[in-house]
N, C-alpha and C positions, 0 to 999 in steps of 0.2 A: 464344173462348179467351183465357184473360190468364197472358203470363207475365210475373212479377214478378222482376226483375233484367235488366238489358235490354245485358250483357255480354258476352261471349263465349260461354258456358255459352245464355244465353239464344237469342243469335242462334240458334246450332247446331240447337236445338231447333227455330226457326221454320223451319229450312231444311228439316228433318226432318218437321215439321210439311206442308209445301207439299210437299214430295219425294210425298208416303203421300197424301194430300187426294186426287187424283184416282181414288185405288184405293177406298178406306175412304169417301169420302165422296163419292160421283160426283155431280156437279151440283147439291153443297149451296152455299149462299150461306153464308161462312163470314168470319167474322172476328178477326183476330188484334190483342191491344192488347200492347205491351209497357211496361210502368210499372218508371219508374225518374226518380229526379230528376238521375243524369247522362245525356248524351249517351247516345242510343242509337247502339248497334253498339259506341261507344270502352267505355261503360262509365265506374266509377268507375277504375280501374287503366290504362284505355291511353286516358285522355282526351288529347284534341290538347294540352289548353293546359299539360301538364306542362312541368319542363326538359329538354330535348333532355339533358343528362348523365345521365338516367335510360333504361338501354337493355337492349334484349332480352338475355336469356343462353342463346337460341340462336340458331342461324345460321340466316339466311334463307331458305336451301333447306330447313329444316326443320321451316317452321312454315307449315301448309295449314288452310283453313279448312271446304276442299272432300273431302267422301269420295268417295275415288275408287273404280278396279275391285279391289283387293285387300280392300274392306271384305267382309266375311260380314254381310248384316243382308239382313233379308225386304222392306224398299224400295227404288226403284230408286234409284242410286249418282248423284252429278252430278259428275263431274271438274270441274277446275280448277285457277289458277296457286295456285302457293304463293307465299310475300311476294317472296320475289327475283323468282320471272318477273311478277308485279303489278307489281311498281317499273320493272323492265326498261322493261315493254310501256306504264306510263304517263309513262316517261321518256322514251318513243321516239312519244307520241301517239297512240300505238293505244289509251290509253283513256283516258277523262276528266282530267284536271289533280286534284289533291287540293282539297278546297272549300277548306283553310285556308292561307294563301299564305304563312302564315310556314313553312309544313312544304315549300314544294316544292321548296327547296336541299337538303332531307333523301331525294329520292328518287334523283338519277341515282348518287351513289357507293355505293346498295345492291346487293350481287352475290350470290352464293348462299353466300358467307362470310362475311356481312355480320354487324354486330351491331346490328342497327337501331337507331332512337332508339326507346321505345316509345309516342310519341307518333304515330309512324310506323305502326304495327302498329296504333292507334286508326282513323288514315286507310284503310287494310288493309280493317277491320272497318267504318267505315261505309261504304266503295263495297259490300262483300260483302253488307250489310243492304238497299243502295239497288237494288242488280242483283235479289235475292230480290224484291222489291215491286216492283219493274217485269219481274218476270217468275213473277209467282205466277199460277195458273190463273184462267180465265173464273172470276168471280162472289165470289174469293178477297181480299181485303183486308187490308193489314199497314198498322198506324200507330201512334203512340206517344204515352202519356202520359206527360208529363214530373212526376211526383209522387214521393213517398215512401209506399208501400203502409205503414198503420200496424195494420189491423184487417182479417178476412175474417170474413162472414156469411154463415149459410146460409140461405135466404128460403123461406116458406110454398111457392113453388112449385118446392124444390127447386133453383131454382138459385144460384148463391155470387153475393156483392155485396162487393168490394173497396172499403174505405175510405183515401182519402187524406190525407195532413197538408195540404193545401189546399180540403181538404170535397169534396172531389167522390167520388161513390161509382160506382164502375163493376162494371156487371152482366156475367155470365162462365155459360156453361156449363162451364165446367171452368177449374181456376186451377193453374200450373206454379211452384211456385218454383225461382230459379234462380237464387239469391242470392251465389255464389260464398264468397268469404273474407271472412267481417262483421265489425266489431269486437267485441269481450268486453269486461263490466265487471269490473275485476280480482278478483281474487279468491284466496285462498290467503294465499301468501308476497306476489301482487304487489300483495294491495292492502294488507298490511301493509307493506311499503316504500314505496307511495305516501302510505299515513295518516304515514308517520313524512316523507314530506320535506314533506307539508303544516305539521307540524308544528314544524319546524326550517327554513321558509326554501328547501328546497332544491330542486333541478330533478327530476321523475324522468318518461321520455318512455316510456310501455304501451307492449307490443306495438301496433304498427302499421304503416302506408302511410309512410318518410320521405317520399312526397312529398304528404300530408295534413298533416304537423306543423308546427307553428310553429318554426322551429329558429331564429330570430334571439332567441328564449331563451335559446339556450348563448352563454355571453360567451366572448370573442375570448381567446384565449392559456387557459383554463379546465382544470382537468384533471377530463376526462371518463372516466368506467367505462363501455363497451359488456361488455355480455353477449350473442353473438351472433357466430359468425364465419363465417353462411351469408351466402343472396344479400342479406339485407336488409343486412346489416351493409355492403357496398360500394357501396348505395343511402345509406346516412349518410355512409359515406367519402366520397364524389362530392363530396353536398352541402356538408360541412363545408369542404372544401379548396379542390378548383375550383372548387365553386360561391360560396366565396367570394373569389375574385380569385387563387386560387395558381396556378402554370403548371405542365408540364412539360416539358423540355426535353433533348436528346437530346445528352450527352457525344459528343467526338471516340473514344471509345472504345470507341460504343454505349450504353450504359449510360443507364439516363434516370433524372434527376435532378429532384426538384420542389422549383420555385423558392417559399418561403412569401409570403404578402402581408401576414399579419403577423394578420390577423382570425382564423383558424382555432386551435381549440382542440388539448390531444394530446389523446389516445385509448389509452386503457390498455383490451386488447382482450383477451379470453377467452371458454371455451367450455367442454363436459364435455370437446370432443376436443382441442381447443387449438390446431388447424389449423384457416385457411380451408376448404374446397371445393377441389379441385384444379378447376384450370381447363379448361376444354373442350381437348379435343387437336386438333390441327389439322393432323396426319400424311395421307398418301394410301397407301392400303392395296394390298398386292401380293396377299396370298389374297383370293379370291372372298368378300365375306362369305357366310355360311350362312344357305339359307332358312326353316329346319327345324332345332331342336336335334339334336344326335346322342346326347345322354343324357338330358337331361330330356325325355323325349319324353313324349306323353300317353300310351304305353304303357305306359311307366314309371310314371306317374302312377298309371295304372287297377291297375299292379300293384300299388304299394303299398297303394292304397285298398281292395282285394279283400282281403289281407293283413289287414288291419286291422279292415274288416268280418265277416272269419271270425273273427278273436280279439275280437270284440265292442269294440274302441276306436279311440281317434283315430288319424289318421294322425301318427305320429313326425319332425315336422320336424326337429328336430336329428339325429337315425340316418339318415330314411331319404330326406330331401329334399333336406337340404344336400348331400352327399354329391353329387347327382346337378347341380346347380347349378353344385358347385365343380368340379367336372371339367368340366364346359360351358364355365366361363369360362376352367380352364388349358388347354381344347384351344383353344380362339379365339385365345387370346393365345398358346399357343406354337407353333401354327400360321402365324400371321402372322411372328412370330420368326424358324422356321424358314427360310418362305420369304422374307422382306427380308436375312435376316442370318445364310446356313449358316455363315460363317465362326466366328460365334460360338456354334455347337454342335458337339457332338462326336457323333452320328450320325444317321443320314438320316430324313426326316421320317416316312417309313415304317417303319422300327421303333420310332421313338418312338411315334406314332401309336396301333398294337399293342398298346405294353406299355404306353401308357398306359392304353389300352380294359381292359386284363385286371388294373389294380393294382388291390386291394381293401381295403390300407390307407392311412393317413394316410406310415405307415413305408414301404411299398413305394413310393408315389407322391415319397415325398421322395428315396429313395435314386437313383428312375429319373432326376431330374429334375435331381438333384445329377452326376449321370454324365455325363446328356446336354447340361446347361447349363453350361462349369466356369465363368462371372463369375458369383459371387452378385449383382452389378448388375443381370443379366438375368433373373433369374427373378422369377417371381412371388409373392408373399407376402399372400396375403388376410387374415390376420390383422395383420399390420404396417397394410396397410391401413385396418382398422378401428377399431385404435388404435395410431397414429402414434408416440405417446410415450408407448408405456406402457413401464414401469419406469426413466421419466429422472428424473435428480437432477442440475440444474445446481448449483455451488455460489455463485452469486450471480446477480440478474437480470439482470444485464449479461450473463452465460454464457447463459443461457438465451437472451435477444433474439438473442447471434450464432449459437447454435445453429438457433434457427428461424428467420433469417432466408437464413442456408444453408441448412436445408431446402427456402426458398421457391426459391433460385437453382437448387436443382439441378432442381427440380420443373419451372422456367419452360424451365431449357434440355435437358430429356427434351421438352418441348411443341413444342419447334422444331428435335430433330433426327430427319431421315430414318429414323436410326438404330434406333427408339424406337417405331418405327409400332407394337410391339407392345399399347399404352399404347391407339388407337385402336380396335383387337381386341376389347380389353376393354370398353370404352364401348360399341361397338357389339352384344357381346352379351348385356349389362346391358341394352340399351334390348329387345333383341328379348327378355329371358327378361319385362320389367315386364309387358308384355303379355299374358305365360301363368303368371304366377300371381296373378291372382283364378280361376279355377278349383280352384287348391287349396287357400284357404280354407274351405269348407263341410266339409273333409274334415280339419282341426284343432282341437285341441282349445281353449278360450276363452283361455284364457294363453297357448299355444302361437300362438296369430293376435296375440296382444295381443306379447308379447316376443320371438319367433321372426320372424314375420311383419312388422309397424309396428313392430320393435323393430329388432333386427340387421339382419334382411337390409335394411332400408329405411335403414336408418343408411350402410350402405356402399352402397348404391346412389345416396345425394344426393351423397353425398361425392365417389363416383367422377364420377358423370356429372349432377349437378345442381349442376357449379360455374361460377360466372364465365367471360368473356372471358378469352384470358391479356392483354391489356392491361389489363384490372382487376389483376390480381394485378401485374402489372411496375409498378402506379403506387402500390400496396400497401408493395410492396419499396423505390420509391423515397421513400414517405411512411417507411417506416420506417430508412431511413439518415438521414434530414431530421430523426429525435425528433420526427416528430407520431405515429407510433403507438408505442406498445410493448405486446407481447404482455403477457401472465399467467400464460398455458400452460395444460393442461387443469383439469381439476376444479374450475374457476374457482365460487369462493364469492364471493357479497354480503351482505354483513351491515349492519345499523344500528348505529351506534356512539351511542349514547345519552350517553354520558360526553362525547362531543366535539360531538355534534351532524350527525355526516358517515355518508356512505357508504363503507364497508371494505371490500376486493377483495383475493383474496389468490388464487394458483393453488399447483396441488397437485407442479410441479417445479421449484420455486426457493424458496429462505428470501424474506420480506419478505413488504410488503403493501402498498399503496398506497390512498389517503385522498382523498377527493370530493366536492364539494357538488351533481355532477350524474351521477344515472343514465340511459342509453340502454336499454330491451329491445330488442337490434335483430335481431326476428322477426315473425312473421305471427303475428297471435290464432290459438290453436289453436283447432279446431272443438268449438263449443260450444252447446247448446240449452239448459242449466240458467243462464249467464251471459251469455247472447247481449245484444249492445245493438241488434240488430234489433229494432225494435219491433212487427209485424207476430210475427215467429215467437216474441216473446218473450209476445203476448197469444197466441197459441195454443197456447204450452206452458202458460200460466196457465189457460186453457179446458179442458183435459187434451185437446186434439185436436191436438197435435203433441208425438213424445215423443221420448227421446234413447237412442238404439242401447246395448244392453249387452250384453256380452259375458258369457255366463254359464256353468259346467259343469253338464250335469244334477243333479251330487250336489249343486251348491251351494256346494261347497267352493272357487267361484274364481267373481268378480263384478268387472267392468272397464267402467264407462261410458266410452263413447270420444268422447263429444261431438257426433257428431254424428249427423241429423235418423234417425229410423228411417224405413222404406217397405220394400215389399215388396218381391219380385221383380220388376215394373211399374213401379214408382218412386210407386206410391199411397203417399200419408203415412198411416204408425201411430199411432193413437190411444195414451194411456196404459194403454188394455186390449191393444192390439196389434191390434187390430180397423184393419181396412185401410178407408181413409174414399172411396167413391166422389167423381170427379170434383175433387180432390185430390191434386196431386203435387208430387215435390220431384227435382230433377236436380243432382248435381253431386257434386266431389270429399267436401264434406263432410255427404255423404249416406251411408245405411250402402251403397248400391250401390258407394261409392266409383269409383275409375280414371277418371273421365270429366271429365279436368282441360280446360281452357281451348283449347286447341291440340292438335293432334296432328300426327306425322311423317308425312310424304306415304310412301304402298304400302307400310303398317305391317297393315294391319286394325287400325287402333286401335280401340280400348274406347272410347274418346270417340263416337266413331260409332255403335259399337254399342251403347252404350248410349243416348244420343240419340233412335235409330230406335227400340229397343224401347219406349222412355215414349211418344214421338211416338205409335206406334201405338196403345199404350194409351187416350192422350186421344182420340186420333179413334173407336175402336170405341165406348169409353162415354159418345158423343155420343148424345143425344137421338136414335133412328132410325139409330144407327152401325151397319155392316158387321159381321159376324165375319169 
């Protein structure tokens, strides 16, 4: 068996692979290769020899490699530490020392709040690869080639022959791809902005890895346009600043201040929402969190979906889904409220409680909430949420900059008081609903999964809980008192100014504009199979045996390719007929199984697991002589 991407995504699978082997394949001699030309286990993304300024944006108790007992899948489970008790237990000797010596000042100050370095999380991933091969069953065998898979062949005797960019061709009864986040050749608008700074002299840096780019291209004092103000964008901010000689340092008053070194560029910064990511909250929670929704529940689910199948259509995510989300997330968070902070409500948890169960409108829920909560500071506002600054009008950019940069203060000091645990609530049951809806995908309609679904809710769900360290944002706050960043605000446009030769940047809440000879995309390539720069998946979508998921409405009337690989429910790869190709598959977030991202929360049942196990098991049944 070969799987090709030898990453996180990858590992998972081989452990998944070994976990099932003794069930599905009892006393075969079996062999597993993982081909990739970085580091196997680090990967291309958490290899060692990255800068330590690039680090995890979760906390260590949060990130396991291991499925534990709470996973649902048909193989057996293998517990295990997550990064924090890893680092713990090899800081204290009980397991091996990290291979790479310049990482093992990075292990004793990780704790289970940690933000690790992610070169750290590589070291994580290769003990977790090395423990798997020194404990795979009798007769079982894991090892790795270090290549770049560029070609797959399927040979007279049926079985697949992997070609590499080093000539070597490796034979497979079955091949997994597990390619994670690939680059894309631009395309659209971006590779129109790049034809145009080829054109005129100027910088423009694709969606990608800051830590694959050449950044001693942006000249020193420069003024830079980022588009971008998720995680990648504090992955440029890093580099450009500290990583090149700035400090930061801590006022007598608190306040941290970044001292310049004089090489760092500004940063004129915007987005559609015009806000960072809020940062992870770092509160300790007084209610119990919940193990089970109390309104989205699958019964709920199955109601709507019976509904829906008796009137012959989709299920109504904006009527009949949101609704039961948003009340999930105002009981969590004013649950937690209630109990950290009765002072600041006006009646007892248990009537709220009640009439929250029984309010049926947007109107009803606002007036209960109004009553029972009098600080509008304390309540919750999910549309504010979503969009931050919608309907602002600063009247000059300097308005705007102290605007949002008081947005950022008030955000940083909700993140560190007691007060505020409600903030925590929220994240917490954001993380527990991502887990239960792929489920009700198949039961939406093609727009409705595309705008409803990877649109809204997925948009407030990065935002809320897919942000930064808050030490990233407090050094954000202090870059932007220093004039090395200034925002744009939302609806940030880039244009080519053909008449000047530069790049244009203007946002949608302030008059003005600002002028550049260098653009930043600072994002991840979106998932793509028509512009993939994989070479491997890009000749098999050329072959037509690898094809790109679309999203369509029976009548035809609504057609959304979403980029990435098709496969079926097994994780076998769709041909361009949709024909599912034996002994071919494909594992990963940018798959259409989607959710089976890199990591997962320890005693989640995450989808990463389980979907893992279900492909794992797949490959081994249609092994040559496989089990049913």
């Amino acid at each position: 068996m070969a799987v090709v991407g030898a990453g996180p995504v990858g590992v998972g699978l081989v452990e998944r692979l070994l976990a099932n082997a003794p069930v599905l394949a009892p006393g075969r001699a079996l062999e597993i290769v993982l081909v990739d030309p970085f580091p196997p286990g680090a990967g291309r993304v958490w290899r060692t020899g990255q800068s330590p300024l690039m680090r995890m944006n979760s906390p260590a108790r949060d990130v396991t490699l291991f499925p534990d007992e709470s996973v649902e899948c048909a193989g057996p489970v293998r517990p295990g530490p997550a990064l924090d008790a890893w680092a713990a237990a090899t800081a204290a000797g009980e397991l091996p020392p990290v291979a790479d010596e310049r990482l093992r000042d990075d292990v004793p100050p990780v704790g289970p709040r940690s933000f690790a370095p992610r070169r750290l999380q590589g070291a994580y991933l290769t003990w977790f690869l090395h423990q798997l091969a020194g404990q795979a069953p009798p007769g079982v065998r894991v090892f790795a080639h270090a290549g770049r898979a560029t070609a797959l062949e399927r040979r007279a005797d049926g079985r697949q022959l992997i070609r590499t960019a080093d000539g070597a061709g490796l034979p497979a009864d079955a091949v997994v791809l597990a390619l994670g986040h690939v680059d894309a050749r631009p395309s659209g608008r971006d590779a129109e902005l790049a034809a145009f700074a080829a054109e005129n002299g100027l910088l423009h840096l694709p969606p990608g890895y800051a830590a694959d780019l050449d950044l001693s291209a942006v000249p020193a004092g420069a003024d830079v346009v980022v588009r971008g103000l998720g995680l990648a964008f504090f992955d440029f901010m890093a580099l450009l600043t500290e990583g090149r000689g700035g400090r930061y340092v801590r006022e007598p008053g608190g306040a941290l201040r970044y001292l310049p070194s004089g090489r760092e560029p500004r940063l004129y910064a915007g987005s559609r929402r015009g806000l960072p990511y809020r940062c992870k909250p770092r509160h300790t929670l007084l209610a119990p969190k919940p193990e089970q929704p109390r309104h989205f529940t699958d019964a709920a689910v199955d109601s709507a979906a019976a509904r829906a199948a008796a009137e012959r259509r989709p299920v109504d995510f904006r009527r009949e889904l949101w609704p039961l989300l948003a009340k999930e997330l105002r009981h969590a968070y004013y649950r937690e409220l209630f109990t950290a902070q009765p002072r600041r409500t006006a009646m007892s948890w248990a009537e709220f409680e009640s009439r929250h169960d029984a309010a049926d409108t947007p109107e009803a829920t606002a007036a209960l909430v109004a009553a029972a909560v009098p600080d509008s500071s304390d309540r919750l506002d999910l549309d504010e949420l979503r969009e931050p600054l919608r309907g602002l009008t600063a009247p000059t950019p300097e308005a705007l900059q102290k605007h949002l940069c008081a947005h950022l203060e008030r955000d940083l000091a909700r993140n560190g008081d007691p007060a505020c645990s409600a903030d925590t609530a929220l994240y917490s049951a954001l993380l527990m609903l991502f887990g239960r809806l792929p489920r009700v995908r198949p039961l939406l309609s093609a727009r409705s999964q595309t705008e409803d679904l990877d649109g809204a809710w997925f948009s407030l769900f990065n935002f809320v809980a897919s942000g930064p360290p808050a030490f990233r944002a407090e050094e954000l706050l202090a870059l932007c008192r220093s004039g090395v960043v200034t925002f744009l605000g939302s609806g940030t446009r880039v244009e080519a100014d053909r008449t000047r030769g530069v790049f244009r940047a203007r946002g949608a809440n302030a008059p003005g504009e600002v002028t550049a000879r260098v653009l930043i995309d600072a994002r991840l390539p979106a998932p793509t199979v028509e512009h993939t720069a994989d070479p491997l998946l890009g000749a098999l979508r050329d072959a037509g045996e690898a094809a790109e998921e679309v999203l369509a409405d029976p009548s035809g009337g609504y057609r959304h390719p979403t980029g990435r690989i098709a496969v079926d429910p097994e994780g076998r790869l769709l041909d361009t007929a949709g024909r599912p190709q034996p002994a071919r598959f494909a594992l990963g977030w940018n798959t259409s199984l989607r959710g089976a991202r890199a990591f997962a929360l320890p005693r989640t049942n995450a989808i990463t697991f389980r979907h893992g196990d279900l492909v794992a098991r797949a490959v081994l049944r249609g092994l040559p002589g496989g089990t049913d």
